[in-house]
Each structure stands twice: as structure tokens, then as C-alpha cells.
C-alpha positions as CSV (number, residue, x, y, z in Angstrom):
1,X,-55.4,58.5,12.7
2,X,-52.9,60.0,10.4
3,X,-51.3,56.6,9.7
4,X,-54.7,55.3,8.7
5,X,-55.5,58.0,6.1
6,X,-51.8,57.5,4.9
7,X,-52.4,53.8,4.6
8,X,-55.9,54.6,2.9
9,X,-54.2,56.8,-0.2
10,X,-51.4,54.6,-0.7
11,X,-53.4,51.6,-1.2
12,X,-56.0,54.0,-3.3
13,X,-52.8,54.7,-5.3
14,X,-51.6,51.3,-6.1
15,X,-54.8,50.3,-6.7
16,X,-55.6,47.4,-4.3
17,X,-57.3,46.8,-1.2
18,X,-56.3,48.2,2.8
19,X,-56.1,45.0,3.8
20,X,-53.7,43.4,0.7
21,X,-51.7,46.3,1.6
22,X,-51.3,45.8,5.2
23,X,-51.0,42.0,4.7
24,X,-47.9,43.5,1.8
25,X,-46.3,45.7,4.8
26,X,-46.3,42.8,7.3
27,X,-48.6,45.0,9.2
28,X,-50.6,43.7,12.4
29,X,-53.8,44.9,13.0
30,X,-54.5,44.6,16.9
31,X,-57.5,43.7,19.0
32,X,-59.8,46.8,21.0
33,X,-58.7,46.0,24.9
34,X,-57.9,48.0,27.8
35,X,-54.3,48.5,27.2
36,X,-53.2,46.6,29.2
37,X,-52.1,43.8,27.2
38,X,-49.6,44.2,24.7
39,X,-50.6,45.5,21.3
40,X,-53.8,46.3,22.0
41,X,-53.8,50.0,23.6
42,X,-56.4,51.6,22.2
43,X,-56.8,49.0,19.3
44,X,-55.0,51.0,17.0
45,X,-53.0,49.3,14.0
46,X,-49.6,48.5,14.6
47,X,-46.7,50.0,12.8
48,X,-45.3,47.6,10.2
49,X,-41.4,47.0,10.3
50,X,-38.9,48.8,10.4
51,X,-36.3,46.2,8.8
52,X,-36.8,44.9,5.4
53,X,-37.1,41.2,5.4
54,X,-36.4,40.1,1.9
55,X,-35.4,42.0,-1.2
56,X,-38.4,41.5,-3.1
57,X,-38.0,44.2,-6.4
58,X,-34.3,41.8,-6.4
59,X,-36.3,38.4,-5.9
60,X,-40.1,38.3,-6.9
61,X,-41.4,38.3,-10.8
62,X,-44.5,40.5,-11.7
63,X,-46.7,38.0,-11.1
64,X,-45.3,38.0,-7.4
65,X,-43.5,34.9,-7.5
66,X,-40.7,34.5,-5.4
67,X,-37.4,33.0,-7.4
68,X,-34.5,31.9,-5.3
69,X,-32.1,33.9,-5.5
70,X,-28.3,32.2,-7.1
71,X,-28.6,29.0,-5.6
72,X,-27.9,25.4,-7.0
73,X,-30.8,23.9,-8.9
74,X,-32.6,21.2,-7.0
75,X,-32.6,18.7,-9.6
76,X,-28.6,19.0,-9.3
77,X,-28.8,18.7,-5.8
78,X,-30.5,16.0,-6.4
79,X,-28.3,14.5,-8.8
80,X,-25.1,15.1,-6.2
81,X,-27.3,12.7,-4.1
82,X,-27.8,9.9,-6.5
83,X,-23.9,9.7,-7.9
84,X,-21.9,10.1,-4.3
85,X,-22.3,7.0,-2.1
86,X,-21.4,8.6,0.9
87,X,-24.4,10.9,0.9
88,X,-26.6,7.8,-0.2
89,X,-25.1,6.2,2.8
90,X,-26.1,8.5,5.4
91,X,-29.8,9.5,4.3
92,X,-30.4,5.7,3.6
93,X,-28.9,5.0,7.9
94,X,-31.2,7.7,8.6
95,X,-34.4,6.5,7.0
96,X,-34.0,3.0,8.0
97,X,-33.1,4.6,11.7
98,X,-36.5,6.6,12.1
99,X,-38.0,3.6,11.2
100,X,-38.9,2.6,15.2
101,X,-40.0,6.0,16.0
102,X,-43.4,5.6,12.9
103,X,-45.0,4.2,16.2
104,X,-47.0,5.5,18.8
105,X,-45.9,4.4,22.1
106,X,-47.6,4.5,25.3
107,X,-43.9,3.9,27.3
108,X,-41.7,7.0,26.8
109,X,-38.9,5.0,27.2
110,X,-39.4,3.1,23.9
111,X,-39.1,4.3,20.3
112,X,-42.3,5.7,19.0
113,X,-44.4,8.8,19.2
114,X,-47.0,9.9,21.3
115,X,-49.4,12.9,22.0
116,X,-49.1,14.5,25.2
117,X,-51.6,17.4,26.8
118,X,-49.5,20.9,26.4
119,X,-49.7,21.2,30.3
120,X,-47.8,18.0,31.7
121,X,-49.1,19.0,35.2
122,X,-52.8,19.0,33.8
123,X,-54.6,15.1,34.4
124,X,-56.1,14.7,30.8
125,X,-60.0,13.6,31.0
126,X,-61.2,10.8,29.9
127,X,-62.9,12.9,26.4
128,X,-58.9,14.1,26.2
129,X,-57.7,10.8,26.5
130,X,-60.0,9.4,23.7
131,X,-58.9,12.4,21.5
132,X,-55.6,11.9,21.9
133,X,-55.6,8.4,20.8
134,X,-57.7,9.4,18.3
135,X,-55.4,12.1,16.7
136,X,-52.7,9.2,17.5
137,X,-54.2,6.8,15.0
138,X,-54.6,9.7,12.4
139,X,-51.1,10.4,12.3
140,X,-49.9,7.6,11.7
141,X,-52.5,6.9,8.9
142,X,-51.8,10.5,7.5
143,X,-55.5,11.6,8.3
144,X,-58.9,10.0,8.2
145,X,-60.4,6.8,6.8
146,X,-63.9,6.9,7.3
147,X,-64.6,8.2,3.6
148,X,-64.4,5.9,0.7
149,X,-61.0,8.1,-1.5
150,X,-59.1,7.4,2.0
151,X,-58.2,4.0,0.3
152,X,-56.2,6.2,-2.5
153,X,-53.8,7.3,0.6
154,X,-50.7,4.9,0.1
155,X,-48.3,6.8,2.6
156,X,-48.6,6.2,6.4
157,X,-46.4,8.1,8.8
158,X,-43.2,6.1,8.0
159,X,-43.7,7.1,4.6
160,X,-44.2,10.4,4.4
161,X,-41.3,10.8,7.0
162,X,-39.0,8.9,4.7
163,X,-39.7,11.3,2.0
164,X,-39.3,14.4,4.0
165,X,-35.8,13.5,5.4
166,X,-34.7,12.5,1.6
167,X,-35.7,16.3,0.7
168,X,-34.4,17.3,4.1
169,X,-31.0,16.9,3.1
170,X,-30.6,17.1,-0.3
171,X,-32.6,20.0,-1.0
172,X,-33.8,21.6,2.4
173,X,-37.8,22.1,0.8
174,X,-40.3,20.1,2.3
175,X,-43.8,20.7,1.5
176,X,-47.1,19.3,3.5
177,X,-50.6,19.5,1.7
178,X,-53.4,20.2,4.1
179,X,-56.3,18.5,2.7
180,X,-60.1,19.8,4.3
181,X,-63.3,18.6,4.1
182,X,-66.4,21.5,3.0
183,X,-66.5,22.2,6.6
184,X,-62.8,23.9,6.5
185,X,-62.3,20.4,9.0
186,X,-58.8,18.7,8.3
187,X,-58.8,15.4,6.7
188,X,-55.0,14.4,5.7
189,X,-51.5,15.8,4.8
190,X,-49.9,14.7,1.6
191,X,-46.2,15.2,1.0
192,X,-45.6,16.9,-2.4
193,X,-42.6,18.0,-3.7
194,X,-41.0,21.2,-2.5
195,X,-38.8,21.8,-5.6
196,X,-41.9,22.5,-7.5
197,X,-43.0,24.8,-4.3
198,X,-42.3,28.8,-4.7
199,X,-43.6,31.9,-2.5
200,X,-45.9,34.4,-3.2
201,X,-45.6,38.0,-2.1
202,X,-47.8,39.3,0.9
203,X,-50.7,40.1,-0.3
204,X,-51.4,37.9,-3.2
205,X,-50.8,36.4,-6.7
206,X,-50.3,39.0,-9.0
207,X,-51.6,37.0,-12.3
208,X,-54.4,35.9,-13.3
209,X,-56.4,32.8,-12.6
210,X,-56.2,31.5,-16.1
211,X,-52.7,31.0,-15.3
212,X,-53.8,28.0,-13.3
213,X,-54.2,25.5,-15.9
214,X,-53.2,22.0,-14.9
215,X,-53.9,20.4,-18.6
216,X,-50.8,21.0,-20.3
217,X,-48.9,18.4,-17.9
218,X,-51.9,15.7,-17.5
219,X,-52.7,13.1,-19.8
220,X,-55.7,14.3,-22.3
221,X,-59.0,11.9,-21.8
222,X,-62.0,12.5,-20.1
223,X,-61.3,11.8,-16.5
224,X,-58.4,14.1,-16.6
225,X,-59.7,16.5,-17.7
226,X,-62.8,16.6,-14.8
227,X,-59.6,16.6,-12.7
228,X,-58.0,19.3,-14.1
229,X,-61.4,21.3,-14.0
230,X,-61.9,21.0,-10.1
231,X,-58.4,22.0,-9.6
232,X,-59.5,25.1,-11.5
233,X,-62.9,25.5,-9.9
234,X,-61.1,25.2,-6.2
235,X,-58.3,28.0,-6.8
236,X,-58.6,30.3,-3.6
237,X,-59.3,33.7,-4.3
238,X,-55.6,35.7,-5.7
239,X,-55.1,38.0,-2.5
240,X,-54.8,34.9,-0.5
241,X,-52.9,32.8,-2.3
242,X,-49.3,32.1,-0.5
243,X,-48.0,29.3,-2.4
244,X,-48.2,28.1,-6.1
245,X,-46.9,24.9,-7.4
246,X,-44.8,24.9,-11.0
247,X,-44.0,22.1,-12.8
248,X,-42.1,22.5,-16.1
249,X,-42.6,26.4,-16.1
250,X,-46.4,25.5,-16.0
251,X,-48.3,26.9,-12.9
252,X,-50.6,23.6,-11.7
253,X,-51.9,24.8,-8.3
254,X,-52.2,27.7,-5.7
255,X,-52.1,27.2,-1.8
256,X,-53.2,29.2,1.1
257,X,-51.2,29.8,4.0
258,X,-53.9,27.1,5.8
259,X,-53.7,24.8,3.2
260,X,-49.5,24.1,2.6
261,X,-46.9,23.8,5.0
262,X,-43.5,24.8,3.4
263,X,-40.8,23.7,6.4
264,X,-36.9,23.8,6.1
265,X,-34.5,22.3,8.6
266,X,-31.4,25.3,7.9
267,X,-33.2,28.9,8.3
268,X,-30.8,31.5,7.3
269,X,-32.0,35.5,8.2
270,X,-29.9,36.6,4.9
271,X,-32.3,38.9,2.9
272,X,-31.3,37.1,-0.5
273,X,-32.4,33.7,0.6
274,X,-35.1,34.5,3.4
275,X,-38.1,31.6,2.9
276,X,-35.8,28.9,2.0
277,X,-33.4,26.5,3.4
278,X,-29.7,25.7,2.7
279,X,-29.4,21.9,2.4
280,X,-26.4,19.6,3.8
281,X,-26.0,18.5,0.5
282,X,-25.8,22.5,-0.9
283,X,-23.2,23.7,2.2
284,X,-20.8,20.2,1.1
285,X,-21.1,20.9,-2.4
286,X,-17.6,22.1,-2.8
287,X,-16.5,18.7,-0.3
288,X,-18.7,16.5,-2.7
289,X,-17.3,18.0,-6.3
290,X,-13.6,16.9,-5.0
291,X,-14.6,13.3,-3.0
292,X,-16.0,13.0,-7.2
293,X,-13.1,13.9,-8.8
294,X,-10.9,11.7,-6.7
295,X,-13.3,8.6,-7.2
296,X,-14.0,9.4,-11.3
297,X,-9.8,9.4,-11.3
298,X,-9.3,6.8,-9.1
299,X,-11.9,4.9,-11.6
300,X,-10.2,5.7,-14.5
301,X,-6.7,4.6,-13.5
302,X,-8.0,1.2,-13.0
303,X,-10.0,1.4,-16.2
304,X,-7.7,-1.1,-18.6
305,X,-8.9,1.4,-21.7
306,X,-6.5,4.3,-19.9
307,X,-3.6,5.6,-22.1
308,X,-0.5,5.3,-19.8
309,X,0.9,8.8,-18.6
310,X,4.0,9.2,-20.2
311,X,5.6,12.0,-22.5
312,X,7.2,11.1,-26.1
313,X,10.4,13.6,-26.6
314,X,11.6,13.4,-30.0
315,X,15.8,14.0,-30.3
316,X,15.7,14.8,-34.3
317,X,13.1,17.4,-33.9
318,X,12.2,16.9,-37.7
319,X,8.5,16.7,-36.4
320,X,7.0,19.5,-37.4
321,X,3.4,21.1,-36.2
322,X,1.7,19.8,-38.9
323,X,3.4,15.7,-38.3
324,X,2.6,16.2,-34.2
325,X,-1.0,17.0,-35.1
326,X,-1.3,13.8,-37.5
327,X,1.2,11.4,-35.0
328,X,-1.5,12.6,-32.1
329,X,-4.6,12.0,-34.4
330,X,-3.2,8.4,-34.9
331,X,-2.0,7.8,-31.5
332,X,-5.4,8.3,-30.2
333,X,-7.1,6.5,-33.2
334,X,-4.7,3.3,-32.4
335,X,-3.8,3.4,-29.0
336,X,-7.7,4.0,-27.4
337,X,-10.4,1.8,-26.6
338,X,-10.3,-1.4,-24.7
339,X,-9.1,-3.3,-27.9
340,X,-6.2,-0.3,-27.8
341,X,-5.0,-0.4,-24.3
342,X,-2.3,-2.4,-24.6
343,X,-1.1,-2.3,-28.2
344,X,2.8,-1.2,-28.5
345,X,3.5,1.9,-30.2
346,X,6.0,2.2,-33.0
347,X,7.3,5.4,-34.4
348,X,10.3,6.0,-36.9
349,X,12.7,7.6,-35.5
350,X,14.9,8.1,-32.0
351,X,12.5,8.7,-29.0
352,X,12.7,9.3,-25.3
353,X,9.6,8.2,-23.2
354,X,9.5,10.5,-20.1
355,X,7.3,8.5,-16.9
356,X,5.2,11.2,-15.6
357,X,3.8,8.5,-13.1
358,X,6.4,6.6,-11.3
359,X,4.6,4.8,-8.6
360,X,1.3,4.0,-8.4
361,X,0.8,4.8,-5.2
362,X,0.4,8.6,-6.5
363,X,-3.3,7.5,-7.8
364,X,-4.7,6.3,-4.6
365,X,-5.4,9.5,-3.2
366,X,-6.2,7.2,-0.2
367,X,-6.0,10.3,2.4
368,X,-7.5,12.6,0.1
369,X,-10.6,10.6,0.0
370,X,-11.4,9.9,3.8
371,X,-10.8,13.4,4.7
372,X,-13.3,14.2,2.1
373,X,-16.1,11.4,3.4
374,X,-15.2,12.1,6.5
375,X,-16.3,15.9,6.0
376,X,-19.2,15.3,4.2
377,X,-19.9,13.5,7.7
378,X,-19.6,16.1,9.5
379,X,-21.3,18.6,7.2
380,X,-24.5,16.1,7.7
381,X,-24.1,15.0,11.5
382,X,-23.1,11.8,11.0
383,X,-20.3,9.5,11.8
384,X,-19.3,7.0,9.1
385,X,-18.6,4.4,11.3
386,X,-22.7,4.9,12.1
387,X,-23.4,3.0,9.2
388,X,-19.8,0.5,9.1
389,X,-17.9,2.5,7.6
390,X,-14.3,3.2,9.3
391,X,-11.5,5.4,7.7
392,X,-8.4,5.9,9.7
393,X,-8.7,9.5,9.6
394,X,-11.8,8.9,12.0
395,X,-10.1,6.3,14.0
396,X,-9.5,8.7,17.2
397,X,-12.0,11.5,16.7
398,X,-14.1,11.0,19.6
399,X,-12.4,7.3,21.2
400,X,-11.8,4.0,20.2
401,X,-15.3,2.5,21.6
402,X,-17.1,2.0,18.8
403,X,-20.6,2.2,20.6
404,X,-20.3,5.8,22.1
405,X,-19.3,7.1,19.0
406,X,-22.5,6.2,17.4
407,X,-24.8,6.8,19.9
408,X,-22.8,10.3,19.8
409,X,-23.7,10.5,16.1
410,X,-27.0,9.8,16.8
411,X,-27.4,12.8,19.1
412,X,-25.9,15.3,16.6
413,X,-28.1,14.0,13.6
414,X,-30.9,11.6,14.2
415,X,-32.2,12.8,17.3
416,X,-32.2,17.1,15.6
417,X,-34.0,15.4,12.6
418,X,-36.5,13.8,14.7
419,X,-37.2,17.3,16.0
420,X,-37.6,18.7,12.9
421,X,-40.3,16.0,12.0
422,X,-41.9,16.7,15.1
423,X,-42.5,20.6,14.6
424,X,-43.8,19.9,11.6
425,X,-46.2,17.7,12.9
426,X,-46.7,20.1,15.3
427,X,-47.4,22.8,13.1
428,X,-50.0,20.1,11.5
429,X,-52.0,20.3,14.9
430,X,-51.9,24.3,14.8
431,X,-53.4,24.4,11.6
432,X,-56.5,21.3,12.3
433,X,-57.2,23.3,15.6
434,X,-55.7,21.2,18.5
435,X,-52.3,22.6,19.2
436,X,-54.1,24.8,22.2
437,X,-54.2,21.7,24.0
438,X,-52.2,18.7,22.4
439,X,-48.4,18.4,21.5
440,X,-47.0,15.8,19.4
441,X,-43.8,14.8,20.0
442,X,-41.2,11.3,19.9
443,X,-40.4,8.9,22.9
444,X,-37.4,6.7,23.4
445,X,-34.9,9.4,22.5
446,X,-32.4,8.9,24.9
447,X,-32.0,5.3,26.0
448,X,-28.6,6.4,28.1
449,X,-30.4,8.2,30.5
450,X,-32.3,5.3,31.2
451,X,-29.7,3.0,31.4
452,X,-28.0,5.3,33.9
453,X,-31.2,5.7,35.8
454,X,-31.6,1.6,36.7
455,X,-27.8,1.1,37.2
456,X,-28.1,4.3,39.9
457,X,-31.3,2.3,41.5
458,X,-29.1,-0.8,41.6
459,X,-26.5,1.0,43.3
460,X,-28.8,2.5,46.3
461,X,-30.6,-0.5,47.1
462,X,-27.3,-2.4,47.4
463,X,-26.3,1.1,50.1
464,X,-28.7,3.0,51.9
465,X,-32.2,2.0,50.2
466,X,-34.8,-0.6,51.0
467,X,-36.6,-2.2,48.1
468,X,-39.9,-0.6,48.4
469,X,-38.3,2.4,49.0
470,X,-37.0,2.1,45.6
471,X,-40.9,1.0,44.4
472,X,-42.6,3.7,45.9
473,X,-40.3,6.1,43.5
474,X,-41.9,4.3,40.3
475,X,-45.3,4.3,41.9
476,X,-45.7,0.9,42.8
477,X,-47.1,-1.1,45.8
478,X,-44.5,-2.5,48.6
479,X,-43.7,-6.3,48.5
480,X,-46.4,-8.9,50.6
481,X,-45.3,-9.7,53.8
482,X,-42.6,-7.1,54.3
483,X,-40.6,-8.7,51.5
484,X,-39.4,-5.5,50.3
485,X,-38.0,-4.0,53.2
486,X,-34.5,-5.5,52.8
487,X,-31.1,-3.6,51.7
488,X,-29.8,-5.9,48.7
489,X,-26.6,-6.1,50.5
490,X,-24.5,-9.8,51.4
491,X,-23.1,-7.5,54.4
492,X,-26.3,-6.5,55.7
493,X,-28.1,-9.5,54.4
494,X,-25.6,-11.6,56.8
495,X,-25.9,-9.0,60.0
496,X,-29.8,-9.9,59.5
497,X,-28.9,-13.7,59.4
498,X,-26.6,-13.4,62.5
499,X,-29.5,-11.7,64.4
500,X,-32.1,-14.2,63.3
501,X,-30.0,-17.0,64.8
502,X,-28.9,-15.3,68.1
503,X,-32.5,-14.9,68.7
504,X,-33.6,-18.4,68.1
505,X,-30.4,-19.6,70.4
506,X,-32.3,-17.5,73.6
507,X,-29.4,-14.8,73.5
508,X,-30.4,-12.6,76.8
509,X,-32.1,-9.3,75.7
510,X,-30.9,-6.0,76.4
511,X,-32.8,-3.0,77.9
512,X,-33.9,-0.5,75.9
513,X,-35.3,1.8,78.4
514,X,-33.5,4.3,76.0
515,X,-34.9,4.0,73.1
516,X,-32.7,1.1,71.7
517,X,-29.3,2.4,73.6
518,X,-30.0,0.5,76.6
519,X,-29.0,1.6,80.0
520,X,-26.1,4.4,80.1
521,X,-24.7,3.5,83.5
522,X,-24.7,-0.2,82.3
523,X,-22.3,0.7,79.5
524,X,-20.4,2.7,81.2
525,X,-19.6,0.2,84.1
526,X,-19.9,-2.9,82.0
527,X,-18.2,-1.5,78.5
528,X,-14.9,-1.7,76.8
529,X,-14.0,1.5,78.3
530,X,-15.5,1.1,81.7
531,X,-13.8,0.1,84.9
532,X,-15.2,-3.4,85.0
533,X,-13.2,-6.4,84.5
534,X,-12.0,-6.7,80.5
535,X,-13.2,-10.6,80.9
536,X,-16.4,-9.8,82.1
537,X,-19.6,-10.3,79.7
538,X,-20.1,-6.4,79.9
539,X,-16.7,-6.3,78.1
540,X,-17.1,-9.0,75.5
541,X,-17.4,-8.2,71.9
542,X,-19.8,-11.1,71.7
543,X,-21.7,-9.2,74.0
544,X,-21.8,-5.7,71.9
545,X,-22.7,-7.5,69.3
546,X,-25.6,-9.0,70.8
547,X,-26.7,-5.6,72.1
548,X,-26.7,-4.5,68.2
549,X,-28.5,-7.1,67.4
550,X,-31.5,-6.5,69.8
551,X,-31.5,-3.1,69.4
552,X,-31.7,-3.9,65.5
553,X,-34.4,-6.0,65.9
554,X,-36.7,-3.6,68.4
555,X,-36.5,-1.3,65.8
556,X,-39.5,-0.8,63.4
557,X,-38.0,0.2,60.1
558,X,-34.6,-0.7,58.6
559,X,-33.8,3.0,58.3
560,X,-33.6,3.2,62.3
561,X,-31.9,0.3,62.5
562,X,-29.4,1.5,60.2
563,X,-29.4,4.7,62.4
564,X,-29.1,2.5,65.6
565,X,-25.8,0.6,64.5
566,X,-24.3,4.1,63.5
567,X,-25.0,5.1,67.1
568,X,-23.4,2.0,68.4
569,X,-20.6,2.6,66.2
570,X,-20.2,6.1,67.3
């Protein structure tokens, strides 16, 4: 009780409502129950927290807009992206490799995506299995197309997917627009872009509304401008918005919480930079500036317009400051250029040219650059070779077999973006309403495993498994006519064989009062290590044999024939 009147005057002070004041604090407000469930004893408020998430006096403006706080600008990020290859290299491998997984797949050992019930061990019903395939169809067409704007949606799954990745890794901001019909029903997800995205202090914009004005950035003529107004009319009310979009310093639109999902693949818990990510491209910046130096010098010393790196020591020294200054001006004027590059110089007077490059070898910086790439790589969970690339410096980082080394570069990076897309999608179906009972997630992801699984079949029929044993584990029927219950073995195959024929030739059966062991006394007076005669039938390997064979053949599965021979044996 004494929290709540405490809450009450400070919100009384600052002038705003309980509720944008608890929604400020991070405060919970719990559910009446019988205390036994957490939170809800008594269904008093909860306490806020005690830790201090972000420093918002250091971070937010007074119209509670958050401002990152000393980072990169994204549209140099983005530039770093456009002018290093090796960056271009490995987001273009990755968008071309998510290409099979834009899908849906019924197998889950192929590529594609699927939506699975939430409980595995729950049998979906047939409604659930039409909804699934339902919700199936609208990701990949990014939403609905039963109203006539859906035709203005260009982007399908692949698309938007393509985007995101891009802004994945070069600025870590991705931003999803729920759109919803006038029943607050979802209808599609747009992918805008998150540089243009900022946060909005708990509790609310801080401005006004006529700050929203979309006009000054869209083209002036009638149609526009009925845009711009129902972008104005729409604007959620200020203590809910969470999101605003700026475009040129110009706010253009306000999001709730439902309505935009801001994702980022690296979370950091660091107070300065809490609600934003910290891009691949941002933690290799330092990587990326040098791998650019080497290149623009590497360019430049084949460039034929390069002045040669020597020094001119003069043996009079009659040159004074003034005459160095005028012999540099014309040096530069005469000897620059492409038309310059390979004119002689000629000076009056004794003077010594000192070579400061003796070998060009010094320029290559051959080592310099691969460890460079090679870290950038590394930075992005990729191995160059991934996309034909091969630097010796690489050569025998994980082994010489090409193959593993991509499929282990493919685990590192490709298969942790693909998770990334699928919370995000995931977080989709929270917000439409269906995550209670659907998950969405992508199939095919290790191939390996399945690879390993057949070649481990293969290997137990050949040993100690029939073939319909080896169906019934896939839930299939056993082969007609008994076809399937045969060990895929020549050695066992050719036992079978050898009983077949000693059966047609009228081979004299043997008793198998004991189950298949015959008579006891018989083999002990008649056996190899009886007292009968050595030469006598009972003593005849011909003989054991045949006793095998007839007790293989009385048996009524292969597994106790298998069981029988061991007991011979033994």
C-alpha cells in the first residue's frame, strides 16, 4: 500500500499518468491469484528493478528519442560493405546459400521451412493441419493475398530474408513492419530500414504529434499528399509509441511495440549500447581499414601515374628553402599525371638519387593481406575457401579436405543466421496470435547426420539386422513373401544357399527334441569329442554342418537362427 501511494505522488509530480510511469520504471503489474503462482501473491504490483538498464539522461533527447551512443554511422558501415570485396564476398555466399531454405518443405531432411505444433508429441488435427499449411503459404508470400493492395507486395520470403541478412551484417538493425487489418488481425510484414529505426523511452514519445509530418520527404501532388495524411490520421496515441522512424532528421512515422519488430543478431548487456546490435562489419572495422590500405597501396604502385620513391640529395647545397619549395612545385607540375610518369628529370647541378624501394617485392604485402581476409573471415563465420577463395595462410587451419572445411563454415555462420531468421519469424507468430501453438522453424540443416544415419543402416543390415527389421525403424511395411527377412551379407547369403541345396539333395534330418540342439547323448557319443570312432558320420564335419543347417532351417526367425549357430559354435 505504501508503494502505491508513493507511485501515485511521483507520477502526480511529473505530471503523467500511473500507468506511463510504471511502463517508465519497467514495472510489472501482476494478476489477483492465490499465491501460489509466481508473482501473483496477493496481486500486488511488483517492484521495478533494481539495476538500471540503460543510461537514458546519457542516451535519450527530450523528446525521448533514444541516440546511439558513439558508434559508427550506418551509412559508413554501409559504405565499408560496398568498397571491401571480401565483405561483399561473404554476404553475397550467404544470400545466394539461404536461397533453398525460402521453401517450405514437408521432408525435414531437405532444405526449406516448415511449421511444426509447439508440442512434437501432440498429433496435430486435421483444422491444425490446414492452419499450418495455411500460415505456411503466408510466409512465404509475406502475408495475405485475398485483398486487392496485396498485388503492391513485391517481396516473398526469399526477399525479405535477403535484405535482412545484408543489414544483418553490416549494420546489425533489422526492422519488420507489422501490418493489421481494422480488426487488429495481421495481414503482412514489410522489411523497412533499421538505420532510419530509433527507440523510444518507456512510457512514450515525449513530442508532439505535429512532429509526424511525412511531407517534407514525399513528392508534392495530390496523391501524396492523401498518403501523407493517413500516415498522420493513423499515429498511435504518444504514450504508446515505442518506435519512430527518421529520415533526414525528419520524423515520418511512429510504431507500437505490436506494430514493429526491431531484431539484432549481436546483443550486448553494456548500458551505453543496450537496444542495439554490434555488427560483423562494426567489430572488423579496425581489420577492414588496414585490408584497405594495403589494397589502395598495392593499387597505387601499379598505377603507371605513380612518382617513383626515391630521394634527390643535393652535394652543393646551394639550394636554398625558397629554390626546394619552387624545384618541388615543378617536379610535381612535370613529373605527375599519366602523361608525367615516365618523363626524365633534369636538374642543374650534382645530385645523388637515394632508392628508398629496392625490390619490389616490399609492395606486395602478400601476407599482410590474407591474414587480413582471412580475419575478416573469421570475425563473420566464414571460411574463404566457402566461396573459392584459398589463401595459404588458411591452407591448414582446419585440414586439407576441402569439403569439411566448408560444411564446417557452414555450421559456424549459415546455419546461426538461419536461426536468427527463424526467431524473428517466430517472434512474427507471437505477435499474429499463433505462437501458443505453432513454431516456425528450417529443415535440412544438417545433411551429415543423415548421411551418417543411412551409412550406419547399411552397416547393420550387412551384421546383425534383417531388412524389415531395418523397415519397421522408418515405419514401413515388411517385404511380400518374406523378402525382407534376409541379412545383406555374401557370408550368410551363401550359408542360406548351402542349406537350400542340402535340403533338396535329401540330407538326413537331425532331431530336435531340444529345441534345435538335437539329442545330448547323441553328441556326446557321436561328436568330435566323444568316444566314437573319429571316421564315423557322428564325427564328420560334413555332418556338423548339416546339423547347423537343419537346426537353421527349423527355426522361425533369422534372429534364432543366428542364436542357434552361436550355440553350435559354442
Amino acid at each position: 500500500m505504501e508503494n502505491q501511494e508513493q507511485l501515485e505522488r511521483t507520477a502526480k509530480f511529473l505530471n503523467i499518468s500511473l500507468d506511463q510511469l510504471v511502463g517508465h520504471l519497467g514495472m510489472l503489474k501482476a494478476e489477483k491469484g492465490d499465491g501460489k503462482s509466481p508473482g501473483t501473491a496477493g496481486g500486488t504490483s511488483m517492484l521495478p528493478l533494481k539495476a538500471l538498464l540503460e543510461s537514458q539522461l546519457e542516451l535519450y533527447t527530450s523528446r525521448g528519442i533514444k541516440e546511439q551512443f558513439s558508434y559508427i554511422p550506418d551509412y559508413k558501415l554501409r559504405k565499408c560493405e560496398e568498397r571491401n570485396p571480401i565483405i561483399s564476398t561473404i554476404i553475397n555466399t550467404r544470400c545466394r546459400q539461404i536461397r533453398a531454405f525460402s521453401q517450405s518443405s514437408k521432408d525435414t531432411e531437405k532444405p526449406g521451412f516448415r511449421i511444426r505444433m509447439k508440442n512434437e508429441e501432440k498429433n496435430p488435427t486435421k483444422d491444425q493441419r490446414k492452419e499450418m499449411a495455411w500460415l505456411e503459404e503466408w510466409f512465404y508470400n509475406t502475408g495475405r493475398n485475398d485483398f486487392p493492395e496485396a498485388i503492391e507486395r513485391e517481396d516473398n520470403l526469399l526477399d525479405v530474408m535477403q535484405k535482412t541478412t545484408r543489414e544483418y551484417y553490416t549494420i546489425d538493425k533489422v526492422a519488420i513492419e507489422l501490418r493489421r487489418d481494422k480488426r487488429d488481425r495481421l495481414v503482412d510484414f514489410w522489411a523497412v530500414d533499421g538505420a532510419t529505426i530509433k527507440r523510444v523511452v518507456p512510457g512514450g514519445y515525449r513530442g508532439t504529434e505535429s512532429d509526424f509530418d511525412p511531407r517534407a520527404i514525399m513528392m508534392n501532388d495530390e496523391f501524396s499528399e492523401k498518403l501523407a495524411q493517413s500516415k498522420i490520421d493513423n499515429l498511435p496515441p504518444k504514450e504508446e509509441i515505442r518506435f519512430v522512424q527518421e529520415i533526414d532528421g525528419r520524423l515520418c512515422a511512429a510504431f507500437r511495440q505490436k506494430d514493429l519488430i526491431f531484431d539484432f543478431m549481436s546483443k550486448r548487456v553494456d548500458v551505453r549500447y543496450a537496444g542495439y546490435g554490434y555488427s560483423c562489419t562494426e567489430q572488423a572495422m579496425n581489420v577492414i581499414t588496414a585490408f584497405l590500405f594495403a589494397l589502395a597501396y598495392n593499387s597505387q604502385a601499379f598505377n603507371g601515374a605513380t612518382i617513383p620513391k626515391i630521394g634527390l640529395a643535393f652535394e652543393s647545397g646551394d639550394f636554398d628553402t625558397d629554390a626546394l619549395k619552387d624545384l618541388q612545385e615543378e617536379w610535381l607540375a612535370n613529373f605527375s599525371g599519366v602523361q608525367g610518369a615516365y618523363r626524365i628529370p633534369m636538374l642543374n647541378g650534382r645530385v645523388s638519387v637515394l632508392d628508398f624501394l629496392k625490390s619490389n617485392r616490399d609492395m606486395e604485402y602478400q601476407k599482410f593481406l590474407e591474414f587480413t581476409a582471412s580475419l575478416t573471415g573469421s570475425i563473420f563465420g566464414f571460411d574463404l575457401m566457402e566461396a573459392g577463395l584459398k589463401f595459404f595462410s588458411t591452407t591448414n587451419a582446419l585440414t586439407e579436405n576441402s569439403a569439411d572445411r566448408q560444411q564446417f563454415s557452414k555450421d559456424r555462420g549459415l546455419i546461426d543466421l538461419l536461426g536468427t531468421h527463424a526467431n524473428v519469424n517466430n517472434k512474427i507468430l507471437r505477435m499474429g496470435g499463433w505462437a501458443d501453438q505453432y513454431i516456425f522453424e528450417f529443415t535440412g540443416l544438417d545433411p551429415k547426420d543423415r548421411e551418417f544415419e543411412q551409412k550406419n543402416k547399411s552397416e547393420r543390415v550387412k551384421t546383425y539386422m534383417t531388412v524389415d527389421e531395418i523397415r519397421a525403424e522408418d515405419d514401413l511395411p515388411p517385404l511380400p513373401d518374406g523378402m525382407g527377412q534376409v541379412i545383406l551379407d555374401p557370408t550368410y547369403l551363401q550359408f542360406v544357399q548351402m542349406k537350400t541345396q542340402n535340403q533338396d539333395q535329401g540330407a538326413p534330418e537331425v532331431d530336435d527334441d531340444m529345441g534345435g540342439y538335437g539329442d545330448v547323448e547323441d553328441d556326446q557319443d557321436n561328436g568330435p569329442m566323444g568316444g566314437g570312432d573319429a571316421g564315423s558320420a557322428g564325427g564328420d564335419m560334413d555332418g556338423a554342418l548339416d546339423e547347423a543347417l537343419d537346426d537353421l532351417g527349423k527355426a522361425q526367425t533369422p534372429i534364432r537362427a543366428r542364436t542357434l549357430l552361436v550355440g553350435r559354435e559354442l
